[in-house]
VEXDREN-2710 file (C-alpha; in Angstrom, 1 decimal):
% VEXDREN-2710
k/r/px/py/pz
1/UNK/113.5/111.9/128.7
2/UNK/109.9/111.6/127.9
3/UNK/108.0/114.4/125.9
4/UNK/104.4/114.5/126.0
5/UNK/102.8/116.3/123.0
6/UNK/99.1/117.4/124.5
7/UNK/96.7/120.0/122.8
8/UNK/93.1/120.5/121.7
9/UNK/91.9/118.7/118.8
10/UNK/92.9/120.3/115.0
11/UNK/96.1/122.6/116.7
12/UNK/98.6/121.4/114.4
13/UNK/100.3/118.6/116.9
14/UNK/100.8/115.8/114.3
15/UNK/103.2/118.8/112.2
16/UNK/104.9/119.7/115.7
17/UNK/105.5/116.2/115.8
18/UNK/106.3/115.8/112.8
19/UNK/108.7/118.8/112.7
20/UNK/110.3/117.4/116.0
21/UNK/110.9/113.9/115.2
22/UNK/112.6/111.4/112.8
23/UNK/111.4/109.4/110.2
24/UNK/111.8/106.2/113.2
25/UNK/108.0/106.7/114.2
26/UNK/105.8/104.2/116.0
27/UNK/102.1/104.1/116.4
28/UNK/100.4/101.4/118.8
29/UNK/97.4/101.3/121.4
30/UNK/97.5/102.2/125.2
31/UNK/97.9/99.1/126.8
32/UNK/94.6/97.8/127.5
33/UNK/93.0/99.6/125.5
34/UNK/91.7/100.6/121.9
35/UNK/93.4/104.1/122.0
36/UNK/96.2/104.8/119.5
37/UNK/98.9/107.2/120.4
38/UNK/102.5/108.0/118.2
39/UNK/105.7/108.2/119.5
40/UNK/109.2/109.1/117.8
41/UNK/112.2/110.6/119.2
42/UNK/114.7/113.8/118.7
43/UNK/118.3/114.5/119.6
44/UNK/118.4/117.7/122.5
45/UNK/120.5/120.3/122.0
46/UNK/123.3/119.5/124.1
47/UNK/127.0/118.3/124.1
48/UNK/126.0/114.9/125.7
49/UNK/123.8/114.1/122.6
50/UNK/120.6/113.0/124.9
51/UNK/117.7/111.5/122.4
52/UNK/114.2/112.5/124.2
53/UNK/111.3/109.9/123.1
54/UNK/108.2/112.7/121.9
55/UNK/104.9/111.0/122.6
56/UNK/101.8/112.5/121.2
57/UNK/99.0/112.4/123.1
58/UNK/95.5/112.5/121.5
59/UNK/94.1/115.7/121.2
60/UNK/91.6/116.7/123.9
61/UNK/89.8/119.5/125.4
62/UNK/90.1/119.3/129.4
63/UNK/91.5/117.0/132.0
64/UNK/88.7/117.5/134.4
65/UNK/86.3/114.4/134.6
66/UNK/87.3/113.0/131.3
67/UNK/84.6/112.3/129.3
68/UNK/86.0/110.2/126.6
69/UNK/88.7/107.2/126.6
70/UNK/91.5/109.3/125.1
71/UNK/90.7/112.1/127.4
72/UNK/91.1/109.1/130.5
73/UNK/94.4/107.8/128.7
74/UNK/96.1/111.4/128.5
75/UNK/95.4/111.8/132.0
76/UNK/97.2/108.9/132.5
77/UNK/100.1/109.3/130.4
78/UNK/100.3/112.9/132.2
79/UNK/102.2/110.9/135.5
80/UNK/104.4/109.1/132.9
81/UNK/106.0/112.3/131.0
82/UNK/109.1/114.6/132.0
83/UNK/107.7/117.5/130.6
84/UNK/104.7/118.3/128.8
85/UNK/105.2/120.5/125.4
86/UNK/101.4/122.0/125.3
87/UNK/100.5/122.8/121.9
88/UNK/98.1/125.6/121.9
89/UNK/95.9/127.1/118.4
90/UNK/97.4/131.0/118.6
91/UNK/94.1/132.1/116.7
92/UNK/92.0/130.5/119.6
93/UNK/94.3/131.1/123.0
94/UNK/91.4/131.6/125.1
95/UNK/90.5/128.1/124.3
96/UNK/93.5/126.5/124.8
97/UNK/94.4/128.4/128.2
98/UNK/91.8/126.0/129.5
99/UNK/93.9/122.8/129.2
100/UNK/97.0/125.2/129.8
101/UNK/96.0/126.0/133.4
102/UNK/94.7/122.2/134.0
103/UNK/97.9/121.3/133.1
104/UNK/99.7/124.2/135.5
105/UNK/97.6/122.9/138.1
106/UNK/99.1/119.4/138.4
107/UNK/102.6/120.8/138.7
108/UNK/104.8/119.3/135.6
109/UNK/107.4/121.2/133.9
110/UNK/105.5/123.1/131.1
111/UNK/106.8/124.5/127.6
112/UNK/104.2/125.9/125.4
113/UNK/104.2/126.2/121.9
114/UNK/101.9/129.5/120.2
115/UNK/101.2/127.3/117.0
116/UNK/100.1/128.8/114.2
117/UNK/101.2/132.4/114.8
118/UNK/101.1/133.2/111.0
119/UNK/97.9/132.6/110.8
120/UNK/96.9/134.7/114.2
121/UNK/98.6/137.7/112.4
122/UNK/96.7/137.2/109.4
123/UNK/93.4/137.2/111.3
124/UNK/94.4/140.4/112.9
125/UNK/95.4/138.4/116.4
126/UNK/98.5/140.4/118.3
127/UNK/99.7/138.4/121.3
128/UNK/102.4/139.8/123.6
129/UNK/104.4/136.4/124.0
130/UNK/106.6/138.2/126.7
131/UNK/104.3/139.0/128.6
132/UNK/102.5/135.9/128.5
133/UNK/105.4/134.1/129.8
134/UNK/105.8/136.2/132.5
135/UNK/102.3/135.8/133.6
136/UNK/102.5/132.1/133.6
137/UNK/106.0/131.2/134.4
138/UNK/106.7/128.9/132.0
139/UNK/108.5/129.3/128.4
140/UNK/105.9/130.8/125.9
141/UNK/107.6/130.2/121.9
142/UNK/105.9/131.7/118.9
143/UNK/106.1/128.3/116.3
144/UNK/104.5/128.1/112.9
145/UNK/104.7/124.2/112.3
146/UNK/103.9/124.2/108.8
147/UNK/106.8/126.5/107.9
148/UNK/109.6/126.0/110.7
149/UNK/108.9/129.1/112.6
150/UNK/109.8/129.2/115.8
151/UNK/111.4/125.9/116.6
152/UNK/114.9/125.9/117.1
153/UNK/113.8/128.4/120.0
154/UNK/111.1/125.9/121.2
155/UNK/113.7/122.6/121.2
156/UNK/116.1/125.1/122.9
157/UNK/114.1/126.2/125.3
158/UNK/112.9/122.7/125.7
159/UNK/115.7/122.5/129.1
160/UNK/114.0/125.4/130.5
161/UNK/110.6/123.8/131.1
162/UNK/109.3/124.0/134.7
163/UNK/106.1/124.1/136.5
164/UNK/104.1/127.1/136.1
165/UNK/104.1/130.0/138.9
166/UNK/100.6/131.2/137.4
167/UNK/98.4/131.0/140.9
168/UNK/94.1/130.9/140.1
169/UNK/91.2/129.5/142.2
170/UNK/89.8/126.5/140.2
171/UNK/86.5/128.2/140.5
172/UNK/87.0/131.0/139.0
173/UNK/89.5/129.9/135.9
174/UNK/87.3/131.4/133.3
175/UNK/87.7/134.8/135.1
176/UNK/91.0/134.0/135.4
177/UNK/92.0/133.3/131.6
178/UNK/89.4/136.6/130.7
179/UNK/92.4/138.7/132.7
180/UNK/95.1/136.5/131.1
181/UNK/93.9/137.9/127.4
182/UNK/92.9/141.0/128.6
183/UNK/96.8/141.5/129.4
184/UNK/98.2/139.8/126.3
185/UNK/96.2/139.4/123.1
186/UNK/94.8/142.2/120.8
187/UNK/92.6/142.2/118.1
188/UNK/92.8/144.6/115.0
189/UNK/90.3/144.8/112.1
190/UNK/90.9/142.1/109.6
191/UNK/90.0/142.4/105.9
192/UNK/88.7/138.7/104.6
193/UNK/91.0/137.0/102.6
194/UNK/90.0/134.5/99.4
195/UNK/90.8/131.6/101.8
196/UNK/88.4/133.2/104.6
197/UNK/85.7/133.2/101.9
198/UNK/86.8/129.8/100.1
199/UNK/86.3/128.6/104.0
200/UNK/83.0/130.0/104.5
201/UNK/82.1/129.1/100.7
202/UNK/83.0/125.3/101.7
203/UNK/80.1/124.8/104.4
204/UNK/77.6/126.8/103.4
205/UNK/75.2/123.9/101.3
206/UNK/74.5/125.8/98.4
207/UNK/78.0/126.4/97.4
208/UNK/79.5/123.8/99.7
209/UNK/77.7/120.8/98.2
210/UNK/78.8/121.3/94.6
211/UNK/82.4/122.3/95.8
212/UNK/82.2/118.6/97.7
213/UNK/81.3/117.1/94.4
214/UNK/84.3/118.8/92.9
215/UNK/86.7/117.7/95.4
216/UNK/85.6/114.2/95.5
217/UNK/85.8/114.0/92.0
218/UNK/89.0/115.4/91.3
219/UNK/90.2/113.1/93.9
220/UNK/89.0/110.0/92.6
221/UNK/90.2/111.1/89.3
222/UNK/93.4/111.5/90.8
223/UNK/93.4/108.1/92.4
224/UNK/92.1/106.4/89.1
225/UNK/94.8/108.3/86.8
226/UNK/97.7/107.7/89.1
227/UNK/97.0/104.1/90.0
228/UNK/96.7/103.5/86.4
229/UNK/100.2/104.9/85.2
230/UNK/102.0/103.6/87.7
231/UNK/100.7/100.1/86.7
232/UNK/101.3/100.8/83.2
233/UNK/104.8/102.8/83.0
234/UNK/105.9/100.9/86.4
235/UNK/105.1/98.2/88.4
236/UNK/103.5/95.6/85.3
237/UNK/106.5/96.3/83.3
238/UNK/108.8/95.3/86.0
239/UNK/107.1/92.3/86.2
240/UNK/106.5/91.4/83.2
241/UNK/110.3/92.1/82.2
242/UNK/112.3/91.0/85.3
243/UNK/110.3/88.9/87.6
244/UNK/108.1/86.7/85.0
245/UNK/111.8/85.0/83.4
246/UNK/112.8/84.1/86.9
247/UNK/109.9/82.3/87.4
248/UNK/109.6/80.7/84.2
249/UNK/112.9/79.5/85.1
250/UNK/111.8/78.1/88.4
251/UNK/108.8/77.0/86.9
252/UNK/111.7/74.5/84.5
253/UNK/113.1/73.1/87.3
254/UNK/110.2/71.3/88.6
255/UNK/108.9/70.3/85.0
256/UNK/105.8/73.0/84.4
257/UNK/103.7/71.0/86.7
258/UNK/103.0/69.1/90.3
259/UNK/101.3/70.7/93.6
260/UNK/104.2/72.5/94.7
261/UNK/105.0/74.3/91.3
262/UNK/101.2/75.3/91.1
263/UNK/101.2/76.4/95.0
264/UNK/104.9/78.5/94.3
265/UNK/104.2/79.9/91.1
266/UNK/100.7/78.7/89.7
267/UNK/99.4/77.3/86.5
268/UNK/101.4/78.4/83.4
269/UNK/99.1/79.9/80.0
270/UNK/100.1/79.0/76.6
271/UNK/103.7/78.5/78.6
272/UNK/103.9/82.1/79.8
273/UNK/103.3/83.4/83.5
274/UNK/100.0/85.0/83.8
275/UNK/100.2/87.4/86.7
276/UNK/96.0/87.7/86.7
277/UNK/95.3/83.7/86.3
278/UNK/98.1/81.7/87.6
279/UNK/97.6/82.0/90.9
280/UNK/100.8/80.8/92.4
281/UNK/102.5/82.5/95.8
282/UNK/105.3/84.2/93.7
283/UNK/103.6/85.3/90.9
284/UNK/99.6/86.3/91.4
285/UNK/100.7/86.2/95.4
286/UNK/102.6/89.2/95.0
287/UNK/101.6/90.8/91.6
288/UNK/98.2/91.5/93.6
289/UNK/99.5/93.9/96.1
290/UNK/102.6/95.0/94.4
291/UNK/101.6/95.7/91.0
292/UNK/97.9/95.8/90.7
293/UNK/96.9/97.0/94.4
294/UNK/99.5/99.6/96.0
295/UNK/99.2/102.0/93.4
296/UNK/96.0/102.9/93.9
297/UNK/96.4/102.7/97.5
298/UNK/99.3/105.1/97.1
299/UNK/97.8/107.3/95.3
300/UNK/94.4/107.1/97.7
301/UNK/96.3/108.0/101.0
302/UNK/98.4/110.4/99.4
303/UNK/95.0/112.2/98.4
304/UNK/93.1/111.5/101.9
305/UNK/96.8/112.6/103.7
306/UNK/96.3/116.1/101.9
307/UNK/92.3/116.4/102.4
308/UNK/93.3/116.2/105.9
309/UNK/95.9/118.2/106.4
310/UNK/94.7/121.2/104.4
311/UNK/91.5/121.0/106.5
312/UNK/88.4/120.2/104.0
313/UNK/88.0/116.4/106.0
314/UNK/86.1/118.9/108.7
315/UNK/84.5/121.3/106.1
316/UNK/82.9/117.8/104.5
317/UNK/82.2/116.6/107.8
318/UNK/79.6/119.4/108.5
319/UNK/78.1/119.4/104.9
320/UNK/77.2/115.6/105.4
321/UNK/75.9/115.9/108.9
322/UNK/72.3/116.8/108.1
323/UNK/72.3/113.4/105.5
324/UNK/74.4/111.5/108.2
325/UNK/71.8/112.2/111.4
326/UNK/69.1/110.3/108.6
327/UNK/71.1/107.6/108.9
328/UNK/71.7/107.3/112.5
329/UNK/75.0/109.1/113.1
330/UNK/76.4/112.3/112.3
331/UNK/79.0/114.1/110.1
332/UNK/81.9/112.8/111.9
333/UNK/80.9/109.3/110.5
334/UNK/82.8/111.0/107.2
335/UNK/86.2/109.8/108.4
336/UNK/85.9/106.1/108.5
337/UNK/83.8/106.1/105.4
338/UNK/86.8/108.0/103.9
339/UNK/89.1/105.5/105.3
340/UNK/87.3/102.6/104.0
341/UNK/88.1/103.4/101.2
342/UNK/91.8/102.9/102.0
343/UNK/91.2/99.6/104.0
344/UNK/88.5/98.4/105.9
345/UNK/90.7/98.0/109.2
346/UNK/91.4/101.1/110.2
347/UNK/87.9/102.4/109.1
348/UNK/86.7/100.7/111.6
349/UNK/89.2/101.4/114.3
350/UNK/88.6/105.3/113.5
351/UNK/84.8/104.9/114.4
352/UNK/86.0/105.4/118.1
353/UNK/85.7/109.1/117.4
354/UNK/81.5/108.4/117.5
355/UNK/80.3/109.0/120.9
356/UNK/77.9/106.1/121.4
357/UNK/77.7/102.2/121.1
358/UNK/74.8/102.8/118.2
359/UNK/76.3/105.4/116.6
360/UNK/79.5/102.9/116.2
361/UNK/77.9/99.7/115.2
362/UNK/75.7/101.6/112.2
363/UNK/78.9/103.4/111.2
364/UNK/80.8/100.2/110.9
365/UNK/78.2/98.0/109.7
366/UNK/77.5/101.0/106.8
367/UNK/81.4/100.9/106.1
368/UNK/82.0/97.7/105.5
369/UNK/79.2/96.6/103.8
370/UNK/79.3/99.4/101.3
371/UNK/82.8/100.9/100.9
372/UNK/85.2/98.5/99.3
373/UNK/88.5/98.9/100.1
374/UNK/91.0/100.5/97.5
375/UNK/92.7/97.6/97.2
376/UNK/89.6/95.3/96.0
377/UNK/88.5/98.8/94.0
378/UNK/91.6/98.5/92.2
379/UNK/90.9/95.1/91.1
380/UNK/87.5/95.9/90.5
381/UNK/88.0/99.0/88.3
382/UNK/90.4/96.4/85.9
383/UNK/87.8/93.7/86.4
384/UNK/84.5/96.0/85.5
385/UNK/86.8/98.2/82.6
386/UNK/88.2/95.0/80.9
387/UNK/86.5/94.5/76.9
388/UNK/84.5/96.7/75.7
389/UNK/82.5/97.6/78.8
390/UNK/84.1/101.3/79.8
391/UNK/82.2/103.1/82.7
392/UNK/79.1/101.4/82.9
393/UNK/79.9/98.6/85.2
394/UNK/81.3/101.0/87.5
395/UNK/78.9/103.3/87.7
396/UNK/76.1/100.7/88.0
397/UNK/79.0/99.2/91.2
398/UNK/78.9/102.4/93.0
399/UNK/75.3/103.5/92.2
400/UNK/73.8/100.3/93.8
401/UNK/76.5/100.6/96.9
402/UNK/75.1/104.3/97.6
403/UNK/71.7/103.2/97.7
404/UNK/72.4/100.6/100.0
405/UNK/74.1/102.7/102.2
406/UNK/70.9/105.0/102.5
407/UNK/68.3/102.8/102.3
408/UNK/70.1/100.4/104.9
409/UNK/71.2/103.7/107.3
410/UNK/67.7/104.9/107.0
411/UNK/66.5/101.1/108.1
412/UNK/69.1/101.0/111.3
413/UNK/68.4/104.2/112.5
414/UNK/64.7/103.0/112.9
415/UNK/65.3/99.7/114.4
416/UNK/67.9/100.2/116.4
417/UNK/67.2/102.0/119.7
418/UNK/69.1/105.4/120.7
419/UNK/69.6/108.7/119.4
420/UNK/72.2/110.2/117.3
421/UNK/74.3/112.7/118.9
422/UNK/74.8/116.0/117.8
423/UNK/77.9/117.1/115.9
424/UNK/81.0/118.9/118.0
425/UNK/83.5/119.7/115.6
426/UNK/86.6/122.3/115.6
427/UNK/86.7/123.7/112.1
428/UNK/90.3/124.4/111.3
429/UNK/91.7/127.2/108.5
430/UNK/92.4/126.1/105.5
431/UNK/96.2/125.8/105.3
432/UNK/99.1/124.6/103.0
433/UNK/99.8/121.0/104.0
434/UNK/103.3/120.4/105.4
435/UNK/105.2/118.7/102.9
436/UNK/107.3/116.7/105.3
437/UNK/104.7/115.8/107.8
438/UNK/102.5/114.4/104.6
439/UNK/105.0/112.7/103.6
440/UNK/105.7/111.1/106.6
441/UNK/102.1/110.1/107.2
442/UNK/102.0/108.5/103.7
443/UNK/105.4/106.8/104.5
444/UNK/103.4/105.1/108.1
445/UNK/100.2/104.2/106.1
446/UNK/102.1/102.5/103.1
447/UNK/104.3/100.8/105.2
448/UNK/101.5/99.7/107.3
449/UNK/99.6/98.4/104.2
450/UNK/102.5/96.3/103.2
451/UNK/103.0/94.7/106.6
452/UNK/99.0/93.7/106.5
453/UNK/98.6/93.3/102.6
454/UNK/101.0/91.0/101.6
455/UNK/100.7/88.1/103.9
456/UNK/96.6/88.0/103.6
457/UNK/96.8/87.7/100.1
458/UNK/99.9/85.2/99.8
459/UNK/97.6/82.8/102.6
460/UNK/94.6/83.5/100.4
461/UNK/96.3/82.2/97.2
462/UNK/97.5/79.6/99.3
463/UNK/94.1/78.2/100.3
464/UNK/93.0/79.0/97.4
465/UNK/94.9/76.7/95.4
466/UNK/94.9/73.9/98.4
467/UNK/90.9/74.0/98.1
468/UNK/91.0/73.3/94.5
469/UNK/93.3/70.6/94.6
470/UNK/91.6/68.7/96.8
471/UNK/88.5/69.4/95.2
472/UNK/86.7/71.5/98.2
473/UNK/85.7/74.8/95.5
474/UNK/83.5/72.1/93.4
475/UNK/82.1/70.9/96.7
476/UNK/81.3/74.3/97.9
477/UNK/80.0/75.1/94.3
478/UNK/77.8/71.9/94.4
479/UNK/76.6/73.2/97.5
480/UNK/75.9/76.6/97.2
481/UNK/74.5/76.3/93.3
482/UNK/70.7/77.1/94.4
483/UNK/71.9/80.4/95.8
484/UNK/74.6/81.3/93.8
485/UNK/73.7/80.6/90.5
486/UNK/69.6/80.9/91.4
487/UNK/69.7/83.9/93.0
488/UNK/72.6/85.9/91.8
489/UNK/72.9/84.7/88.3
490/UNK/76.5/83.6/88.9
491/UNK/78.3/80.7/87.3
492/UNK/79.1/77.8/90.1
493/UNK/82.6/78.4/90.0
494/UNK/82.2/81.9/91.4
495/UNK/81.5/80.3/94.9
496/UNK/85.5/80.2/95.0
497/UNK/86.1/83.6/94.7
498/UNK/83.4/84.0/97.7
499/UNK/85.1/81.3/100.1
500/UNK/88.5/83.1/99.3
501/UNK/86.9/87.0/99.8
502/UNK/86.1/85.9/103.3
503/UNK/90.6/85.8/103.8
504/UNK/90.7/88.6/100.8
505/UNK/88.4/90.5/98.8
506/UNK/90.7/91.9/96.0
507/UNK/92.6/88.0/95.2
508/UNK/88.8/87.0/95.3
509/UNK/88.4/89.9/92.3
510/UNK/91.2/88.8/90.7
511/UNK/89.7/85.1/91.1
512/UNK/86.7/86.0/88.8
513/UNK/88.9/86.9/85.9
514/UNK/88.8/83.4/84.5
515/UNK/85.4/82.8/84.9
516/UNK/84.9/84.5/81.1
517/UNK/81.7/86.5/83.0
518/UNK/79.4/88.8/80.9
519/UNK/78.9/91.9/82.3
520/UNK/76.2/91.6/84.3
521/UNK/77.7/88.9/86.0
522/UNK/80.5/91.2/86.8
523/UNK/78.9/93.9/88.5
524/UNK/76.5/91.8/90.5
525/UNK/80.2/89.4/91.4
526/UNK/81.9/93.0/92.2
527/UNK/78.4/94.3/94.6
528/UNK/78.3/90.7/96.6
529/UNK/81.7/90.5/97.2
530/UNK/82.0/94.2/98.4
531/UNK/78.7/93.9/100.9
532/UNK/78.8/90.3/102.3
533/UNK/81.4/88.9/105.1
534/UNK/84.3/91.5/105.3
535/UNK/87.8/90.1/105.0
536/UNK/89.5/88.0/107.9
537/UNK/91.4/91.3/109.4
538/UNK/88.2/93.5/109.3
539/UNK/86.6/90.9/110.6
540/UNK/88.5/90.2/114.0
541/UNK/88.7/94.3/114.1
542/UNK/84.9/94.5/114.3
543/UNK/84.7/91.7/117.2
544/UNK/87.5/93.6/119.3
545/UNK/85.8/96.9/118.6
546/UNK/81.7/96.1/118.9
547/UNK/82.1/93.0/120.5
548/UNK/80.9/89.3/119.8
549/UNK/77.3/89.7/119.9
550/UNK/77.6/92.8/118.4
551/UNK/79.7/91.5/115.6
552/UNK/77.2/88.3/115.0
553/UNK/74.3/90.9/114.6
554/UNK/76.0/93.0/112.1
555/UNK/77.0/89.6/110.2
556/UNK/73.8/89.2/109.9
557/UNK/72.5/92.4/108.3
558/UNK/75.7/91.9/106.0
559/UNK/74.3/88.3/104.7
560/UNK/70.5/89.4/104.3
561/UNK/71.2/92.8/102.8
562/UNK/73.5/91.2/100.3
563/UNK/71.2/88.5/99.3
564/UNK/68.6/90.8/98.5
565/UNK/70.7/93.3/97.1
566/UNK/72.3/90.9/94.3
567/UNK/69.0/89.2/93.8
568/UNK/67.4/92.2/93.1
569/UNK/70.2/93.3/90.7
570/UNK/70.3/90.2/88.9
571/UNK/66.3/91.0/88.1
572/UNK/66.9/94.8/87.4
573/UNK/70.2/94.2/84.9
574/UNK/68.8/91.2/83.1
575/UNK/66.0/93.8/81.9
576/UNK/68.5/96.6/81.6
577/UNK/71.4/95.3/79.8
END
């Protein structure tokens, strides 16, 4: 039996789903298109032990002439499904009666779930469920996802779905769901709460703007403090103690040298493994995503995972929209930068939510030119932190990466052609996140990061290694001196860690730690190797999502704006530091 999970936007589906299905979770693309959908599955209620496979739909507002891909996909997926589970916001039901009555007019058995009834009697919203159901003719169940409310009832009632008995002229629906809530719902006066006023406080600019600042620095603070104890207490230790003597070991049996011990497990220091320098497939292959890269990234999408789900991501949304229509695009841009920050990759595949061609190329070509993903950030932070240097590299990294972004949004949105569209946005409460369903989402996006992490950076030690033994890096150096060492103020050597970034930007990080660099050398390294080419998997995401010419023209602004930006910061630093 097929499920379909369809609601509005921001009506608490993914913790419906999340509540109804196992940790066994799948999330892939409609075929033939870019659209991403989850599916999971659930045992039924019943003696035979029938599994039902729950597919959630992308949220969306109407079925009538869909205006967007996902909108054209559900519609689809609609002639696929057994039953439809319509997931409706209880604190907005005249809303979501819209969809409800598309739905009842296409005749599929219909179950609907009141979500977030705890909040609709906190707002003063009474809703006679009873008599709701009667009025439509399907099952009506009072849920409250984040807590469990309400769902053995709804998976029970689940058999009792059928098509609705509601009868309305298509004309006249708006007139049709007035009478619906004139017969069920009731409002009382409602007192405002500290979380109504925290909510208004959060997109108002005057207070909103410094309690953005707040979040986004405890956040990163969060990120930087986790990332570094579990490298310290955990993951280096582990390696250090367990998995450097078996490769020492290994290392004996072919001798300390030859091609394939330097490929396997790298050049040895002082007769030690150096998990930073030795650059071999077992050791700096995986001590790069293991050790020094998936704690921060951890810690970063167990940050973002709670942002989202407690509802600020909109609330932040708004407050940069006014900024974000300077540049070209508008507050809804927030997300992929956000998730940029995670990994360039699905950055870029979340800039589908930007309604226009323009809108998409200057949010992506903004992204990945000036957000470095957390796993080259974690490299960076140990690379710009290392000696005596503390904070300054870093804050000089991210200061010069901000400007960029404005000054190169502010250039795009007067060359390129268009307009940037106004900002439609459902602003839900703030709530408690669901443990579980964050959980689960932190559980998809690790595993997901492994599955993409680890072989890109074992290839890129791997051609790493193969263009220094055959003597390719010095060629490239030799090459590329009047530019790299000219212009940026880079030693020749550095034009390996460039080559590499191109496959991986955080093994070419950890490429420029035996370079011995000063410290401005570091930062402009860091800026150059964040802004130019994007890695090989961002890269082929861009050409599938803007296309080839598209992705040739944003290539471009990535080369030019880099070379000016490092050649102006090697001028600027060599007066400053």
């Amino acid at each position: 039996m097929k499920i379909l999970l369809i609601g509005n936007p921001n009506v608490g589906k993914s913790v419906v789903f999340s509540r109804l299905t196992g940790t066994n979770v799948i999330a892939s693309n409609y075929p033939g298109t870019t659209v991403e959908f989850t599916k999971g599955y659930m045992h039924l209620p019943s003696d035979s032990g029938e599994i039902a496979e729950i597919i959630d739909i992308p949220g969306i507002y109407t079925l009538d002439e869909p205006s967007s891909k996902a909108e054209q996909v559900a519609l689809e997926m609609l002639e696929q499904g057994d039953i439809v589970l319509n997931v409706v916001n209880a604190t907005a039901l005249e809303r979501g009666l819209n969809l409800t009555l598309q739905l009842l007019q296409r005749n599929i058995p219909l179950v609907i779930a009141l979500n977030m009834w705890d909040e609709a009697g906190h707002t003063g919203i009474s809703i006679d469920a009873e008599k709701l159901e009667q009025t439509l003719g399907v099952p009506c169940v009072p849920t409250t996802a984040v807590t469990g409310q309400g769902f053995k009832e709804l998976v029970s009632r689940i058999k009792d779905a059928k098509p609705g008995t509601f009868s309305f002229n298509d004309d006249e629906r708006w007139q049709a769901i007035g009478n619906i809530i004139e017969k069920t719902e009731s409002i009382i006066r409602h007192q405002h709460t500290f979380r109504d006023k925290l909510a208004d406080a959060s997109i108002s600019p005057v207070s909103g703007l410094p309690i953005a600042a707040a979040v986004l620095y405890v956040s990163f603070l969060i990120i930087r403090t986790a990332g570094e104890a579990l490298i310290t207490y955990v993951f280096s230790p582990l390696f250090e103690h367990l998995w450097a003597p078996v490769l020492l070991k290994m290392s004996s049996w072919f001798q300390g040298r030859g091609i394939i011990h330097d490929i396997l497990i790298g050049r040895l220091s002082n007769g030690e493994i150096d998990f930073e320098q030795s650059f071999g497939l077992l050791s700096t292959g995986l001590y790069v995503p293991v050790a020094a890269v998936f704690p921060y990234v951890c810690a970063f999408y167990l940050v973002l995972s709670f942002l989202e789900d407690s509802g600020y991501l909109p609330r932040l949304a708004v407050l940069a929209d006014n900024l974000m229509h300077r540049l070209g695009i508008h507050g809804n841009a927030i997300l992929p930068m956000m998730l940029g920050f995670g990994c360039n990759v699905p950055g870029v595949l979340s800039t589908r939510i930007m309604e226009t061609d323009r809108e998409r190329f200057i949010t992506a070509t903004l992204m990945v030119i000036s957000v470095p993903c957390m796993a080259q950030l974690g490299m960076i932070v140990g690379l710009l932190q290392s000696g005596q240097h503390g904070m300054t590299g870093l804050t000089i990294l991210f200061a010069t990466l901000l400007i960029v972004w404005i000054v190169l949004g502010l250039i795009l949105n007067k060359t390129i052609k268009g307009e940037s569209m106004e900002i439609f946005l459902e602003i839900p409460p703030y709530r408690i996140p669901y443990i579980r369903g964050l959980a689960k989402k932190l559980w998809m996006r690790i595993v997901w990061f492994f599955k993409d992490a680890i072989p890109w950076v074992i290839a890129g030690v791997f051609i790493a290694n193969i263009l220094y033994v055959f003597g390719i890096i010095n060629f490239l150096g030799t090459l590329a001196a009047p530019v790299v060492s000219g212009v940026l103020g880079l030693p020749k050597d550095a034009v390996g860690a460039l080559t590499i970034g191109f496959l991986r930007k955080d093994v070419a990080v950890g490429m420029l730690v035996p370079l011995h660099m000063n410290l401005r050398q570091l930062i402009i390294a860091s800026v150059v190797l964040t802004m130019y080419f994007p890695c090989a998997a961002t890269f082929a995401t861009l050409i599938r999502e803007l296309g080839l010419k598209a992705m040739f023209k944003s290539a471009l602004i990535m080369l030019a704006a880099t070379l000016i930006t490092g050649g102006l910061l090697n001028l600027v630093l060599k007066l400053a530091l």
